[in-house]
C-alpha positions as YAML, in Angstrom:
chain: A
units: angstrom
residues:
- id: 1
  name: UNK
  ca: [116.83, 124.37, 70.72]
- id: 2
  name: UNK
  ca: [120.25, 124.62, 69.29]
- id: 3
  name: UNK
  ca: [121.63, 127.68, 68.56]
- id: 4
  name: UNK
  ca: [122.52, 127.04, 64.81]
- id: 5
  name: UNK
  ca: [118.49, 126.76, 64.39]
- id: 6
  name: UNK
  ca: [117.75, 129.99, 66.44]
- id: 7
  name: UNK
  ca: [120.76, 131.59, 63.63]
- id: 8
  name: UNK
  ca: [118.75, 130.02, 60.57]
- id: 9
  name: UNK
  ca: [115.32, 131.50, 61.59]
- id: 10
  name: UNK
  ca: [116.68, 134.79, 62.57]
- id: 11
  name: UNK
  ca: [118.33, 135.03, 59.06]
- id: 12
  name: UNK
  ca: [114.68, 133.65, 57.31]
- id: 13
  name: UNK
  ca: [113.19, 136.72, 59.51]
- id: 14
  name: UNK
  ca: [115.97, 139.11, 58.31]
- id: 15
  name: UNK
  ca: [115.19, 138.27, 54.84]
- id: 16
  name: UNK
  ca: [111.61, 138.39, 54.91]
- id: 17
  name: UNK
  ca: [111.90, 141.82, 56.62]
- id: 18
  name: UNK
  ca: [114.07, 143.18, 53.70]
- id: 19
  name: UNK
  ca: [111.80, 141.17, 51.20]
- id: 20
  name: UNK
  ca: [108.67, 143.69, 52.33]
- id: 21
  name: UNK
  ca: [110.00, 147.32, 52.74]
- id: 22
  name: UNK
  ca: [106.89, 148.42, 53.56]
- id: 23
  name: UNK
  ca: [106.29, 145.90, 56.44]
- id: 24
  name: UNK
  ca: [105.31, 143.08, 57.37]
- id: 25
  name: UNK
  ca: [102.75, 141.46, 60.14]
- id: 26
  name: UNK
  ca: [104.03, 139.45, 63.32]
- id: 27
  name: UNK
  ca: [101.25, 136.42, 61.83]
- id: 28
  name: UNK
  ca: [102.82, 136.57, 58.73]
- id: 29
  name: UNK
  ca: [106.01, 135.72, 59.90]
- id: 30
  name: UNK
  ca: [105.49, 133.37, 62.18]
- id: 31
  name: UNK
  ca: [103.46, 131.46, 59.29]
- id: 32
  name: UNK
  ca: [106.35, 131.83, 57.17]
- id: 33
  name: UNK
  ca: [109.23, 130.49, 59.60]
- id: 34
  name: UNK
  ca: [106.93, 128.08, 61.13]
- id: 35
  name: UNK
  ca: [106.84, 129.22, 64.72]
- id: 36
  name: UNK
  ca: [104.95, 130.95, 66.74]
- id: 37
  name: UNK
  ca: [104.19, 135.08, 67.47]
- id: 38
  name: UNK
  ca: [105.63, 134.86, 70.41]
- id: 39
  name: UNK
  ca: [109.12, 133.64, 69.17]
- id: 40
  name: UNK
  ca: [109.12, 136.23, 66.15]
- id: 41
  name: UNK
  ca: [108.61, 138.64, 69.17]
- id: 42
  name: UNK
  ca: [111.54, 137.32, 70.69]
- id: 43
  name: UNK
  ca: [113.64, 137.49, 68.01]
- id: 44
  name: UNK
  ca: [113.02, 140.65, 66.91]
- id: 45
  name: UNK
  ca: [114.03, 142.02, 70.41]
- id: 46
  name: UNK
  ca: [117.18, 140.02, 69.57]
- id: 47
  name: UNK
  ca: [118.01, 141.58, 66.96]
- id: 48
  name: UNK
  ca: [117.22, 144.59, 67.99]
- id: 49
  name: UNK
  ca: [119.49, 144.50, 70.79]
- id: 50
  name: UNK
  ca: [122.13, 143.38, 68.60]
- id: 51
  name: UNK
  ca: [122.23, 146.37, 66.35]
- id: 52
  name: UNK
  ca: [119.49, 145.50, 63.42]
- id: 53
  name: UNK
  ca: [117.73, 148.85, 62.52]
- id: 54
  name: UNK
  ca: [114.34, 146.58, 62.79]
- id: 55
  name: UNK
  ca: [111.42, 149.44, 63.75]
- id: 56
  name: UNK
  ca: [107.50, 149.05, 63.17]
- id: 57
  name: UNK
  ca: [104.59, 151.11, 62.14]
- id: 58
  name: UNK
  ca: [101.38, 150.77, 63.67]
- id: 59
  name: UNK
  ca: [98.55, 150.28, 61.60]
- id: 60
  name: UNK
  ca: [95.21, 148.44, 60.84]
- id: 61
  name: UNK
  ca: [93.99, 149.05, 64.24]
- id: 62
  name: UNK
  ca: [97.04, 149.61, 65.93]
- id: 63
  name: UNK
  ca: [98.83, 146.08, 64.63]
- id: 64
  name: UNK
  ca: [102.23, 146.43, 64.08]
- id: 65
  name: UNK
  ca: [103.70, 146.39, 60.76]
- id: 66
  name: UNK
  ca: [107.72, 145.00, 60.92]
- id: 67
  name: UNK
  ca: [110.68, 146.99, 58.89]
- id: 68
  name: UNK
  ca: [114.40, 146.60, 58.35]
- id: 69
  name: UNK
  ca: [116.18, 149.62, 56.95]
- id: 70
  name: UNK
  ca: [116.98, 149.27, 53.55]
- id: 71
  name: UNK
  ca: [121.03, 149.81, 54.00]
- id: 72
  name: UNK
  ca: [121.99, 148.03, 57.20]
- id: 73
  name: UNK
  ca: [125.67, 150.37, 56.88]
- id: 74
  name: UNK
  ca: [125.46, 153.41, 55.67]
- id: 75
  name: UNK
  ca: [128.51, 155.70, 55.77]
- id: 76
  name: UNK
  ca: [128.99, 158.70, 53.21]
- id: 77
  name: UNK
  ca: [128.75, 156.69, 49.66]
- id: 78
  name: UNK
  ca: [128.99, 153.10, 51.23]
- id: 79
  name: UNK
  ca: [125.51, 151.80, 51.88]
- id: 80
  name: UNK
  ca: [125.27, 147.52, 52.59]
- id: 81
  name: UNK
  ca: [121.87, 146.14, 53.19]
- id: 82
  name: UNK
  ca: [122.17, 143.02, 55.64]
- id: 83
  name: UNK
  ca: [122.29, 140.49, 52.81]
- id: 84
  name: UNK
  ca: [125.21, 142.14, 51.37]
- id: 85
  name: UNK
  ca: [127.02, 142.01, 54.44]
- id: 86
  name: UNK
  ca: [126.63, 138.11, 54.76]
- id: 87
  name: UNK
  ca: [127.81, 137.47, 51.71]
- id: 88
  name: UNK
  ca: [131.07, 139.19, 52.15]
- id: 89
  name: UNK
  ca: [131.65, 137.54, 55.13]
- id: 90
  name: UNK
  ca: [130.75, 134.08, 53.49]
- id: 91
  name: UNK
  ca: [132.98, 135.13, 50.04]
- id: 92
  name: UNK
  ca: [135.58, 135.51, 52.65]
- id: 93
  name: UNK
  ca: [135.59, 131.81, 53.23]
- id: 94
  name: UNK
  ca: [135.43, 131.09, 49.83]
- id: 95
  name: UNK
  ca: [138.39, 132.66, 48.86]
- id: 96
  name: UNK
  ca: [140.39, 131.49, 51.60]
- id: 97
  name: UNK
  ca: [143.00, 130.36, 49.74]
- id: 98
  name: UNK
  ca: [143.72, 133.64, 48.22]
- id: 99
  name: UNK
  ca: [144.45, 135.34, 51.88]
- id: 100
  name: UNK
  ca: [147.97, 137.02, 52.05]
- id: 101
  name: UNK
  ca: [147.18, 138.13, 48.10]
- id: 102
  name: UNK
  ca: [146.43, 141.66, 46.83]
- id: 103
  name: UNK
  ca: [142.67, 139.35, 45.85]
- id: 104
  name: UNK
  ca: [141.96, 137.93, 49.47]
- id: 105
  name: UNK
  ca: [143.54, 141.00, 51.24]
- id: 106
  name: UNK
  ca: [141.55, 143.41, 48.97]
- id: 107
  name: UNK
  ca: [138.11, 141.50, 50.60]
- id: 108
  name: UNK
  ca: [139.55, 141.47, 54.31]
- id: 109
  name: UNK
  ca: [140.48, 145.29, 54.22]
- id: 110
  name: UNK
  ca: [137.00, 145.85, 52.90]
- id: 111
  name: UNK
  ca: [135.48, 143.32, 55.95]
- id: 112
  name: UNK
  ca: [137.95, 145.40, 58.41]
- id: 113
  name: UNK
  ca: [136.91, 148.69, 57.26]
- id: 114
  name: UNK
  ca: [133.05, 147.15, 57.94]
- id: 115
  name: UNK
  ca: [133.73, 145.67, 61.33]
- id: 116
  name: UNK
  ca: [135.15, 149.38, 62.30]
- id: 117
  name: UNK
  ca: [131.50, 150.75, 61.86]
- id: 118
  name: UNK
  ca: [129.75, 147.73, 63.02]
- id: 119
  name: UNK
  ca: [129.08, 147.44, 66.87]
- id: 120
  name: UNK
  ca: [130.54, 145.11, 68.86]
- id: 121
  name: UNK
  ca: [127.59, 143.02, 69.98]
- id: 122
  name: UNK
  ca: [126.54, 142.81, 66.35]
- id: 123
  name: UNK
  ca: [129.58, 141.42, 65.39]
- id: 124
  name: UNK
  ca: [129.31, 138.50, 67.74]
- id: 125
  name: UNK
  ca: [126.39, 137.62, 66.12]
- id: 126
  name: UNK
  ca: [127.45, 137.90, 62.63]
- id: 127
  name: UNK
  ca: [130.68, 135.35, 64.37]
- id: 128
  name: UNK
  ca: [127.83, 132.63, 65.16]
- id: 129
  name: UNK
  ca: [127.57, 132.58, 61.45]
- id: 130
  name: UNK
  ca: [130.42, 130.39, 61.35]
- id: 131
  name: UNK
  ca: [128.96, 127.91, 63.42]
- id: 132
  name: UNK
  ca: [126.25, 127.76, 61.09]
- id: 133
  name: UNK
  ca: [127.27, 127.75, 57.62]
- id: 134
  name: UNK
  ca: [130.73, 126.88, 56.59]
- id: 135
  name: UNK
  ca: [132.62, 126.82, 53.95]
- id: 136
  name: UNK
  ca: [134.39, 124.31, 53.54]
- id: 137
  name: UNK
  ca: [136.77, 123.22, 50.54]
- id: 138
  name: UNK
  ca: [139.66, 120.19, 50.24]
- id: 139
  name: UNK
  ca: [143.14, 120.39, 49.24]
- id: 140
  name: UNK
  ca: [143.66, 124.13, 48.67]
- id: 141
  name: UNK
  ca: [146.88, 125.78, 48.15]
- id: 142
  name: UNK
  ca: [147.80, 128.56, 50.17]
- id: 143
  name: UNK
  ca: [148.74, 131.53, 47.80]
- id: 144
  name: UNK
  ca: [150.13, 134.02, 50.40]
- id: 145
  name: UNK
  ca: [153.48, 132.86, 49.07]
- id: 146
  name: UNK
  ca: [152.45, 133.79, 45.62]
- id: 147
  name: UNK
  ca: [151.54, 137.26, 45.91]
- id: 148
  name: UNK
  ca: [154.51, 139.40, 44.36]
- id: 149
  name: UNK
  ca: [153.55, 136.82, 41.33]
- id: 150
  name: UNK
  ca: [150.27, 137.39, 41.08]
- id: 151
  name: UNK
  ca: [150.43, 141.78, 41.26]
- id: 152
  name: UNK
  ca: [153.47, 141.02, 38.30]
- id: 153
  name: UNK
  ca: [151.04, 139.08, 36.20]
- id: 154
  name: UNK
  ca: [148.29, 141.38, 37.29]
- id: 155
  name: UNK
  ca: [150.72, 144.81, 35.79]
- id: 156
  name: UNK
  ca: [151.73, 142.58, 32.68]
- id: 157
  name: UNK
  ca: [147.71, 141.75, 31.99]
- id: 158
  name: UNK
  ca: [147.09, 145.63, 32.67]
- id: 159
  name: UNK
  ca: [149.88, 146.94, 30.22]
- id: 160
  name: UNK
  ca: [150.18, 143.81, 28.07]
- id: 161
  name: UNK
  ca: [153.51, 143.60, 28.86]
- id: 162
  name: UNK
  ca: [155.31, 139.74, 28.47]
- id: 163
  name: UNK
  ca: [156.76, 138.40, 31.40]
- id: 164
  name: UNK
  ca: [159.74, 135.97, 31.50]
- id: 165
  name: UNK
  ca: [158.17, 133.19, 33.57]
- id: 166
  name: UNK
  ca: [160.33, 129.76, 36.01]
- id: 167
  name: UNK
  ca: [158.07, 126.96, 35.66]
- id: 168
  name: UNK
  ca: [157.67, 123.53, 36.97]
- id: 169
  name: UNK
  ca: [156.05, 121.72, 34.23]
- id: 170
  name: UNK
  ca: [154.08, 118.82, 36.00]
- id: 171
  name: UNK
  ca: [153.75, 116.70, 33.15]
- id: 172
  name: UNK
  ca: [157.58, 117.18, 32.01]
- id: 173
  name: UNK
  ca: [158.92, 117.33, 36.07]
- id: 174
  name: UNK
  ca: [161.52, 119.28, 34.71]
- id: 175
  name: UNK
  ca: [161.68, 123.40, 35.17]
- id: 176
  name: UNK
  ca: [161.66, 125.92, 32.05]
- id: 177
  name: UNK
  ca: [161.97, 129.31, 31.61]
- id: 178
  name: UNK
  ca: [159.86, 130.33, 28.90]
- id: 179
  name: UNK
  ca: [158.26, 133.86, 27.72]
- id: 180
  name: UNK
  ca: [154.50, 134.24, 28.54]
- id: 181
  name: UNK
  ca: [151.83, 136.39, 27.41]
- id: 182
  name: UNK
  ca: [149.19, 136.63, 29.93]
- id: 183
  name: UNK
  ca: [145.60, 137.34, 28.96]
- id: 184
  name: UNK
  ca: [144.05, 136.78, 32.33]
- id: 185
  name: UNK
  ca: [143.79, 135.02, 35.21]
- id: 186
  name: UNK
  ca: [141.02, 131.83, 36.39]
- id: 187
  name: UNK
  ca: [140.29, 130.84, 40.05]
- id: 188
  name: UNK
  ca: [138.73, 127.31, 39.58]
- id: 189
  name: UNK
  ca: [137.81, 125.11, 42.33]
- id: 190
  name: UNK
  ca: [140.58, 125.95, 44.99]
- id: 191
  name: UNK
  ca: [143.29, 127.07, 42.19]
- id: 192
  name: UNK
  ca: [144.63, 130.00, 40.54]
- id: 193
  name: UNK
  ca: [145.32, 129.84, 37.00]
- id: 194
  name: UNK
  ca: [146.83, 132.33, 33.76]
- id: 195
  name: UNK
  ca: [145.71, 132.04, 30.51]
- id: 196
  name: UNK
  ca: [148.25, 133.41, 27.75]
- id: 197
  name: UNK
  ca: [150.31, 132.94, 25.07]
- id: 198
  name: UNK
  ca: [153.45, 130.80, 24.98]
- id: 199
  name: UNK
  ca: [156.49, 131.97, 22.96]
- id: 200
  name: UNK
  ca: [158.28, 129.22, 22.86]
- id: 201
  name: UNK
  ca: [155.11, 126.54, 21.88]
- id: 202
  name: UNK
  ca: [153.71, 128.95, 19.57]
- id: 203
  name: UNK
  ca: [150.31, 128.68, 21.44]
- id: 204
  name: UNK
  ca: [148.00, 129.90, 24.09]
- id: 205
  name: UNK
  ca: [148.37, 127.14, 27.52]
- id: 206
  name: UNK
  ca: [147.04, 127.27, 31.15]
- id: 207
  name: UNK
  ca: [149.73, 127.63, 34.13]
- id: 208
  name: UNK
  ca: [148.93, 126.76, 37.41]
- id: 209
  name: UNK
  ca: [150.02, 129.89, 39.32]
- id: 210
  name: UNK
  ca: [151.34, 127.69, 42.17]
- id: 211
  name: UNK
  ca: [153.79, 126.13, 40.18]
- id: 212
  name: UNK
  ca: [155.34, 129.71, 39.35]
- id: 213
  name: UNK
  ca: [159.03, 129.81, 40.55]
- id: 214
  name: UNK
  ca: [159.60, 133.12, 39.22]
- id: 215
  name: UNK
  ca: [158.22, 135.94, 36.95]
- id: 216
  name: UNK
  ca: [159.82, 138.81, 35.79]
- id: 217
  name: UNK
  ca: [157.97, 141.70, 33.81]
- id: 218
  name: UNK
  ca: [160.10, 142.51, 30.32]
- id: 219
  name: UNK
  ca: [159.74, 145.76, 28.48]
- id: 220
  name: UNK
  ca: [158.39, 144.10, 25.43]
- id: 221
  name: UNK
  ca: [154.55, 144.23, 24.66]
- id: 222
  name: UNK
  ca: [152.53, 141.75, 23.11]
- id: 223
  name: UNK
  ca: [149.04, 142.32, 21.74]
- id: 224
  name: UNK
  ca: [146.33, 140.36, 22.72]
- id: 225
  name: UNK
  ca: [143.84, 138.90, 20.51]
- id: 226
  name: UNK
  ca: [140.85, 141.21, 19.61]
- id: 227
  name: UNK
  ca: [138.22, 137.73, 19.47]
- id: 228
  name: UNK
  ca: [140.06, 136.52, 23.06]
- id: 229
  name: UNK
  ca: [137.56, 135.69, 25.60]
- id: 230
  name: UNK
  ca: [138.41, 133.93, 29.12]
- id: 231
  name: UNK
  ca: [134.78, 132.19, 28.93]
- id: 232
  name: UNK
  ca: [134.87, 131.53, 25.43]
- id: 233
  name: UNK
  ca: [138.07, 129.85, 25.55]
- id: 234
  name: UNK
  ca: [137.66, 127.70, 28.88]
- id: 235
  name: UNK
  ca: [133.40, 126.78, 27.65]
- id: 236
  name: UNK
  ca: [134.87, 123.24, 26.01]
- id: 237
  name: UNK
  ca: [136.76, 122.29, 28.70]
- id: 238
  name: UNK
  ca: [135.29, 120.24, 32.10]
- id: 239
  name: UNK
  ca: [137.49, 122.10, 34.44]
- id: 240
  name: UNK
  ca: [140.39, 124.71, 32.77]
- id: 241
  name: UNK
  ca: [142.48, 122.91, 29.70]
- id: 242
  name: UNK
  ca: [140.59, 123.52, 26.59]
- id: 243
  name: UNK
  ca: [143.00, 123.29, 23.41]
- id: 244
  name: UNK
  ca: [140.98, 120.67, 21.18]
- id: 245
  name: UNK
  ca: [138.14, 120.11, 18.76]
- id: 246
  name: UNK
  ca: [134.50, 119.45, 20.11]
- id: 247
  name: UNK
  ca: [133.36, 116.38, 20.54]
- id: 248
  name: UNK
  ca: [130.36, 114.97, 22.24]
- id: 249
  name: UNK
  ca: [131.06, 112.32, 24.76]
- id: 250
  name: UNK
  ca: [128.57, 109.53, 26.36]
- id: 251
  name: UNK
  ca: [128.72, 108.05, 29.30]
- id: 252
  name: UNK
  ca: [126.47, 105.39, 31.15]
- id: 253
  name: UNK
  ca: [126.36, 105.99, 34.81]
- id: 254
  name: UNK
  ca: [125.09, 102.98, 37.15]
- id: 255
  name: UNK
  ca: [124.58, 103.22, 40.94]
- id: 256
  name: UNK
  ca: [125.60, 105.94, 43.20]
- id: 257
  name: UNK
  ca: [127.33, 107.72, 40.40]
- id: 258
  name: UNK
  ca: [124.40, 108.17, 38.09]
- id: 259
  name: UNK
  ca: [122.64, 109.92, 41.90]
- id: 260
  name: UNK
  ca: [125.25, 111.88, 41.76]
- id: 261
  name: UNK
  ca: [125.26, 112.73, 37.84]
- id: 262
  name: UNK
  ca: [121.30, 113.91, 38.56]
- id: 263
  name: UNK
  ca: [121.76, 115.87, 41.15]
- id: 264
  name: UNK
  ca: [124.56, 117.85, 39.93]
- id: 265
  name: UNK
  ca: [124.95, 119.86, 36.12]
- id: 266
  name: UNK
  ca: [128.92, 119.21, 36.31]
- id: 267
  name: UNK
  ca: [128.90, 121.02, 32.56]
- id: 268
  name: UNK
  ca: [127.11, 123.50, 30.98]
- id: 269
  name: UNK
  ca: [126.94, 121.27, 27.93]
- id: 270
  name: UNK
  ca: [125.47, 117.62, 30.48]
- id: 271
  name: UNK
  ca: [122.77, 116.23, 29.08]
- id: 272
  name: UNK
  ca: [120.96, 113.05, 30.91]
- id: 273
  name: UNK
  ca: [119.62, 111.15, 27.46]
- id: 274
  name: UNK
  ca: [117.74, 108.55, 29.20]
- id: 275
  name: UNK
  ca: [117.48, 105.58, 31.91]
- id: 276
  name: UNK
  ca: [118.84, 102.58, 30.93]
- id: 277
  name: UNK
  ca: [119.09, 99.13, 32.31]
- id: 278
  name: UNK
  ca: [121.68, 98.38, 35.27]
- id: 279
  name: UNK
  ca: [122.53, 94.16, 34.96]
- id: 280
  name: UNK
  ca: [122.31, 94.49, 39.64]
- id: 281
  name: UNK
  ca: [119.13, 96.68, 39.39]
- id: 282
  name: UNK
  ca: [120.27, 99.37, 40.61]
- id: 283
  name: UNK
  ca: [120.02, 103.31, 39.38]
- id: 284
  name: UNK
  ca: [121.54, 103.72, 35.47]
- id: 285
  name: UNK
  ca: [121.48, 107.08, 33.53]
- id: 286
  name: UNK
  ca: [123.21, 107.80, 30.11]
- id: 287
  name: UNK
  ca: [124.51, 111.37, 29.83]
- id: 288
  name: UNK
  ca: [126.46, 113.36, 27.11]
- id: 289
  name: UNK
  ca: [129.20, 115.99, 27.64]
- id: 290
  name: UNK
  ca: [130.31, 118.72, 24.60]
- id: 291
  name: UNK
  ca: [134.33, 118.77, 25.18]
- id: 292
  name: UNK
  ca: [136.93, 120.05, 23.46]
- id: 293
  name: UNK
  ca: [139.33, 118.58, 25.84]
- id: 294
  name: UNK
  ca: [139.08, 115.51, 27.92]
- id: 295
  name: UNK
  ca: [142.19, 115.38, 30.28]
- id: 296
  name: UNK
  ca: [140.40, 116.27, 33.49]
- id: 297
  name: UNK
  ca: [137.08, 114.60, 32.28]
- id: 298
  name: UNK
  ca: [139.03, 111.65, 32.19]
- id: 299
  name: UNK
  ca: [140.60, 112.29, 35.91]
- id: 300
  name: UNK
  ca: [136.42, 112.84, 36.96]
- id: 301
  name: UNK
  ca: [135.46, 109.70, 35.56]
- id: 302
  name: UNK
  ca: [138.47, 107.24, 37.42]
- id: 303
  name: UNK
  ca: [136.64, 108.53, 40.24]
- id: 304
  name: UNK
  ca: [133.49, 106.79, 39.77]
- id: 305
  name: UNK
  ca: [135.44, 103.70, 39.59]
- id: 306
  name: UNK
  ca: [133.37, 100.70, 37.61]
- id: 307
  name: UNK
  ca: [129.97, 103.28, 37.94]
- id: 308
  name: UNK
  ca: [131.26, 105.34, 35.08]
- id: 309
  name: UNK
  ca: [131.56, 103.56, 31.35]
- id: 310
  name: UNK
  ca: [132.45, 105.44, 28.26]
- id: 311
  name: UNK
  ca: [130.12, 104.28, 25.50]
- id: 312
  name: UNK
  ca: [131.85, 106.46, 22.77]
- id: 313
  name: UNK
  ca: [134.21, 107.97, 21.75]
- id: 314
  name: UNK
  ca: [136.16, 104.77, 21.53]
- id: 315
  name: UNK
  ca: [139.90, 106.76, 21.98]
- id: 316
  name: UNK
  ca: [138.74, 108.20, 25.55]
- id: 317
  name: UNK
  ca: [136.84, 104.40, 26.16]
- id: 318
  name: UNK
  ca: [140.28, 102.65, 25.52]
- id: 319
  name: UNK
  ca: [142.80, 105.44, 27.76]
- id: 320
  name: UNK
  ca: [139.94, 104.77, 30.50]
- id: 321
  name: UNK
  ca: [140.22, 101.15, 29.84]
- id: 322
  name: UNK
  ca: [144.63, 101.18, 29.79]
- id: 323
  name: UNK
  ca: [144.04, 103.12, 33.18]
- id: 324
  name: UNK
  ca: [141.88, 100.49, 35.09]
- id: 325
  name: UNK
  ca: [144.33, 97.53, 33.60]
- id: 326
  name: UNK
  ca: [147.66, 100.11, 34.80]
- id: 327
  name: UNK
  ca: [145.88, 100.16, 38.42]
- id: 328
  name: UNK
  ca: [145.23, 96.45, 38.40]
- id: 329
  name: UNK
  ca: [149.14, 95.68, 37.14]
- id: 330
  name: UNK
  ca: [150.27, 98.12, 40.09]
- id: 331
  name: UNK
  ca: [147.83, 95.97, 42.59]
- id: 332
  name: UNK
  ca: [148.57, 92.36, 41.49]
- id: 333
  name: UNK
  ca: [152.26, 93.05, 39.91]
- id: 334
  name: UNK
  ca: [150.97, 91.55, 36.07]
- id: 335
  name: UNK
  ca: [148.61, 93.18, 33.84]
- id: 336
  name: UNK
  ca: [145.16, 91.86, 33.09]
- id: 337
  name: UNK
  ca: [144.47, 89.21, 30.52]
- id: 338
  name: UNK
  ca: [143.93, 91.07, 27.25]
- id: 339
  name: UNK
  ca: [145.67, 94.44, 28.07]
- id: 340
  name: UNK
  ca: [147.23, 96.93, 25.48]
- id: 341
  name: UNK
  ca: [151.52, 96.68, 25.15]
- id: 342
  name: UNK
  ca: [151.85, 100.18, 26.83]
- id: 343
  name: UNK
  ca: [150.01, 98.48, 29.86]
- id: 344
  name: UNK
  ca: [152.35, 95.21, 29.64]
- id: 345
  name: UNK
  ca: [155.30, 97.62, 29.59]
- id: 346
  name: UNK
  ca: [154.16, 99.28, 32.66]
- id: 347
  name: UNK
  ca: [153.69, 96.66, 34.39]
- id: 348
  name: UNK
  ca: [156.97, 95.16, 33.66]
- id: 349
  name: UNK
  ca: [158.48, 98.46, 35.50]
- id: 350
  name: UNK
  ca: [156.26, 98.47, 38.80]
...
């Protein structure tokens, strides 16, 4: 048997062992992870030997009732039960891309701190964890570089202080210096984001923290808004640009994409209105999204290719449209038949 499945039952068994604090039967068990008594036995005296506090109590004519103490580490005020401890090490993976930051070194100081206590043969087996279940994300960007940044935008949150902030606008490709108020900060997907106030645009906009070349805390305080909310202000948007009035958005999905549109709530607002009719046969869904901005929607909906069709609004139907006819002119050097002047003009230049 391999050893990831020996990993997975022995977690099941510490789980249903915490589940039951006052105990639970070897038959029981072994119904429950689908094995026999005498491999619950044997895995018990694994994880016994490892460093579990698993005991028994013997009862019902002598048969032996199964317990894991209820804090696995328990030192002074810190007490972890064995779930806990898991998901630190698992949140560690998660927020990989935060090591070398005051967020990422805050967890691994915390994990450290654990590990001292822990013994070593039950850290090996928390190790085979990795083996087992990984995390695994693509295209992160390593913030270690970032982390004087971050604890200046952290103090200027604090002590709503601005800060005097070197950008690298990507949709500009130029760099400005402009005067930020910064109401908090977002980690979505792999990337780190402020939320604040811009001086110089008169309104609140979303920098990507790796684009920071520079931010300097000022002595001048700003006052953030009483009716601000982090949630409240990213809720309208499919990722986190949200500056724009709500609309409702509806989509027909064919194929592989409406699988994947099923199996997945990609927005708090996705609703999956009905089947509908595919012209090859194949799997068709229509769905509706409640945005209030549309500029990464639009980037999630290239990547279904010819699978994903905007039925309305017609402005976002016609950008997705210019988009496919701007990737055909860059493929075949002309633009499609039919094609709007910004997409002749484009293809003039490629």
């Amino acid at each position: 048997m391999a050893r990831g499945d020996s990993l997975i039952r022995q977690w099941n068994l510490l789980k249903a062992l915490q589940a039951h604090r006052f105990g639970i039967g070897t038959e029981e068990l072994a119904a429950r992870l689908g094995c026999s008594k005498r491999q619950v036995q044997r895995d018990l005296n694994i994880l016994q030997q490892v460093g579990f506090p698993i005991s028994f109590e013997e009862r019902d004519f002598a048969k032996r009732f199964w317990k894991l103490a209820p804090s696995f580490i328990e030192r002074e005020e810190l007490m972890l039960s064995v779930t806990e401890m898991l998901s630190m090490f698992l949140a560690r993976q998660l927020l990989e891309p935060l090591a070398g930051t005051q967020f990422g070194d805050g967890l691994g100081t915390a994990l450290e701190k654990i590990k001292a206590i822990l013994p070593q043969r039950t850290l090996g087996y928390f190790a085979d964890f990795a083996d087992t279940l990984l995390v695994k994300s693509v295209g992160h960007h390593d913030y270690a570089g970032h982390d004087k940044e971050i604890r200046i935008l952290n103090q200027a949150i604090d002590e709503e202080r601005v800060v005097r902030i070197r950008y690298k606008s990507a949709s500009k490709g130029r760099v400005q210096d402009v005067h930020y108020h910064p109401y908090g900060l977002v980690f979505f997907g792999t990337n780190l984001y402020v939320i604040g106030h811009l001086e110089e645009y008169g309104e609140v906009r979303t920098l990507k923290v790796s684009r920071l070349l520079g931010v300097e805390l000022t002595a001048k305080r700003f006052e953030r808004p009483a009716d601000f909310s982090l949630k409240a202000y990213t809720d309208g948007s499919f990722g986190i640009f949200s500056p724009g009035k709500l609309q409702t958005v509806k989509v027909r999905f064919t194929g592989w994409a409406a699988t994947n549109v099923r199996e997945h709530r990609w927005h708090p607002s996705q609703k999956i209105l009905k089947d509908c009719t595919d012209p090859k046969g194949g799997e068709c869904v229509i769905a509706t999204f409640d945005l209030s901005n549309t500029t990464e929607f639009r980037r999630w909906l290239l990547g279904f290719g010819r699978h994903a069709v905007v039925v309305k609004p017609e402005v976002l139907r016609e950008e997705i449209r210019a988009e496919f006819c701007a990737a055909c002119a860059g493929y075949w050097g002309k633009a499609p038949v039919g094609s709007t002047p910004e997409v002749y003009r484009l293809a003039r230049k490629l």
